[in-house]
C-alpha positions in Angstrom: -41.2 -71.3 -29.7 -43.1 -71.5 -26.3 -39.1 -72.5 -25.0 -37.7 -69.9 -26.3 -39.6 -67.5 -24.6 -39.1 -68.6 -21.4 -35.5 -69.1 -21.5 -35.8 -65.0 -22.7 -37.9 -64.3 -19.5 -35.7 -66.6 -17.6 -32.5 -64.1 -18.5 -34.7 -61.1 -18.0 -35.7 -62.2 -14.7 -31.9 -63.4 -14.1 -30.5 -59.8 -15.7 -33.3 -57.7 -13.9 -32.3 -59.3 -10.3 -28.7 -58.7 -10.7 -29.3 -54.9 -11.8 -31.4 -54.8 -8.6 -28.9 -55.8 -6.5 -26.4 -53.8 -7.8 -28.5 -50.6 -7.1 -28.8 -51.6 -3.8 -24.8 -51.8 -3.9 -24.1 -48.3 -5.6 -24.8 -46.1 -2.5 -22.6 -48.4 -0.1 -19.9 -48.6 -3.0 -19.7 -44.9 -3.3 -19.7 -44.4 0.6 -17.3 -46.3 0.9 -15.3 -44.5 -2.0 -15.7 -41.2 -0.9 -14.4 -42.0 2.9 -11.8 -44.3 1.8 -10.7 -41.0 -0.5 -10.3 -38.9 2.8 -7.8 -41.7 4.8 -5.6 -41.8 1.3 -4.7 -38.2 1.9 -2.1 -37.2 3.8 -2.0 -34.5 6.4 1.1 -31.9 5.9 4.3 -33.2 7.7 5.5 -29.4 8.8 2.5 -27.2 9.8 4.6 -23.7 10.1 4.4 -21.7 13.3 3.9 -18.6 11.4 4.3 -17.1 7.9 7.2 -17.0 6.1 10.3 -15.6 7.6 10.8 -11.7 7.3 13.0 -9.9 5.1 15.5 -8.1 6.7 14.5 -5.0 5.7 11.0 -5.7 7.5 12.8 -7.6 10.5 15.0 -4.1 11.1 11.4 -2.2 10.9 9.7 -5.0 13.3 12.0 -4.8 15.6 12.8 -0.9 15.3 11.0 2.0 16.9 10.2 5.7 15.2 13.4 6.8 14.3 16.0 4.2 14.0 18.1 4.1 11.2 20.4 1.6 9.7 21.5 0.1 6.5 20.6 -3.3 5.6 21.6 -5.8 2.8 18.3 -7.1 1.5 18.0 -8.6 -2.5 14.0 -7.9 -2.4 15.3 -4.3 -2.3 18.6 -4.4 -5.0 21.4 -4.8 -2.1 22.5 -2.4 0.2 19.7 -0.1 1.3 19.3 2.8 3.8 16.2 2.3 5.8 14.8 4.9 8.2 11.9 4.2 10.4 9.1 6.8 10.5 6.3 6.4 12.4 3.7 4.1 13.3 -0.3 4.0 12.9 -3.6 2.1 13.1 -4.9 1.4 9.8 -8.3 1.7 9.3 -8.6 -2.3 9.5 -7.5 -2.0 13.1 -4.2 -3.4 12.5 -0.6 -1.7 14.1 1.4 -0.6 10.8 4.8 1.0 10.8 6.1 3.3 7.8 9.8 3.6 7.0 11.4 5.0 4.1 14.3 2.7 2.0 16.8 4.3 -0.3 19.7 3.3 -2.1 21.4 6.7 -2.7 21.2 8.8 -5.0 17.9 7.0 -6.1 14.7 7.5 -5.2 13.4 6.8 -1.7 10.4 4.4 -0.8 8.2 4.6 1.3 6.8 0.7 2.7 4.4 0.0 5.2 4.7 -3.2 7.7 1.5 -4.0 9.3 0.9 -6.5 12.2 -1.7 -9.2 12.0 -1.6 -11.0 15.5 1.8 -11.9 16.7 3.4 -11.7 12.8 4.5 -8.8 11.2 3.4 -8.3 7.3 5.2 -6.5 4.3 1.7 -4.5 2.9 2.3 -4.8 -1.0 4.9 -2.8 -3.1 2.8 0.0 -4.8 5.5 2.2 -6.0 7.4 -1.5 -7.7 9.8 -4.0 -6.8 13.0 -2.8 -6.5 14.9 0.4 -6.5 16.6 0.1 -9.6 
């Protein structure tokens, strides 16, 4: 009997050592996890200059000044439209915004605001929907 126990305590002390040592293990196994983690991920190939490219709607009212007029072709806007350039503003967020007004005749015009945000020019959201139609 006396054997037996001491082959038991001889395990324990055998199973008890090896759980030690993995403990000590675990932290440097998950360090070494967690940074391996960051050099599997790869960085994007094309970092864009700036945002996406402007409609041409909003590149005839970036480029125009107060008063220009001019049809364009845009499909954001059901096809041909008549855009006229109104005025320009500060908006209350500091930012340099122009206002034209886009018809398709005889519907409805509206009215779309184009705000600068640093060197890019930004399309402020569609409140009145998204086309013409």
């Amino acid at each position: 009997m006396m054997w037996r126990y001491s082959l038991f305590m001889g395990n324990f002390a055998y199973t008890f050592s090896r759980v030690f040592s993995i403990m000590h293990l675990a932290p440097a196994a998950t360090c070494l996890f967690l940074v391996g983690g960051c050099f599997a991920v790869k960085p994007p190939e094309n970092i864009p200059d700036s945002q996406t490219p402007l409609s041409p709607v909003a590149a005839f009212i970036a480029a125009g000044e107060e008063g220009d007029r001019s049809s364009v072709f845009d499909p954001a806007f059901g096809g041909q439209v008549l855009v006229t350039i109104q005025d320009g503003f500060i908006s209350a967020s500091g930012k340099t915004c122009k206002r034209a007004a886009v018809s398709q005749p005889p519907r409805e015009t509206e009215i779309i605001i184009l705000c600068q945000s640093g060197n890019d020019w930004e399309l402020m959201p569609r409140v009145w929907g998204g086309t013409l139609d």
